[in-house]
Each structure stands twice: as structure tokens, then as C-alpha cells.
N, C-alpha and C positions, 0 to 999 in steps of 0.2 A: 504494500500500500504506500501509496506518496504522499506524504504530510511537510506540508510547509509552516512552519511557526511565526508568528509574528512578531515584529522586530519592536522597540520605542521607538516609538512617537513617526509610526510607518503609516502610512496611507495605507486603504484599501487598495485602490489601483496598483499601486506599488509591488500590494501583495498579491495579487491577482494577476499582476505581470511575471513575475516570478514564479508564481505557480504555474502560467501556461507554460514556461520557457525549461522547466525541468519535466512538464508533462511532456512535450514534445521530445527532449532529448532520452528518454527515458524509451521512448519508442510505440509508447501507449493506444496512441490513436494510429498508428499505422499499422496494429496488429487488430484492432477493433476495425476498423475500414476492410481488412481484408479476408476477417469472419464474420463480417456482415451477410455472406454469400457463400452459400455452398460450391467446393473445389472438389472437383474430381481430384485423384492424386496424378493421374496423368496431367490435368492442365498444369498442375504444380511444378513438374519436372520438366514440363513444356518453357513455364513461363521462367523457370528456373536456369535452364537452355539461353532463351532468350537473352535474359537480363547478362549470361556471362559474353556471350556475343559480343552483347553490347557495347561490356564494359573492354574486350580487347579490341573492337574497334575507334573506341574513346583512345586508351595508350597509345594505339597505331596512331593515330591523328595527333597527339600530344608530341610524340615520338619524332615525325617528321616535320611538324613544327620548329620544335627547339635542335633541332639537327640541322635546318636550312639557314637558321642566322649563323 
């Protein structure tokens, strides 16, 4: 569970910023977003697939970027 305390003489907003900003890193709402919806295990390994794709064509493109200056 995520509990944020409150500080002296802290604003609500304050504390409501804070509290979104360690929800977020925490990784919370992107694992509620993604079992909002029933996944087959195949689209898992699918999208799983995907996303590494992805990501070596991101380094490829980082890669020959910083190699041509």
C-alpha cells in the first residue's frame, strides 16, 4: 500500500502532488490500465514480442545517430 504523510505547514495540493508523482513511479496505474481487460497469454507474448522490437529499433536509431556526429 502507498501512504504519503503529511508534512508542516504543507498544502493539500502539495500533498496530492506528491502523492500522484510516487503513484505513478510506483507503476500502479499502468498495471490497473492493463487488467482492466482481459489478455489472452498469447497476446501477452505477442505484445511482449513487440515492445522488444521496439525497443532494439529505438538503440539502432540512437546508435547511428550518435555515431554520424
Amino acid at each position: 500500500m502507498l501512504q504519503v504523510t503529511r508534512k508542516d505547514d504543507e498544502s493539500v495540493e502539495s500533498l496530492i502532488r506528491r502523492f500522484n508523482k510516487k503513484v505513478i513511479q510506483s507503476g500502479i496505474l499502468t498495471t490497473a490500465r492493463q487488467k482492466k481487460y482481459f489478455q489472452k497469454p498469447i497476446s501477452k507474448t505477442e505484445a511482449r514480442q513487440v515492445a522488444i522490437r521496439k525497443r532494439v529499433r529505438k538503440e539502432q536509431k540512437m546508435r547511428e545517430l550518435l555515431g554520424s556526429r
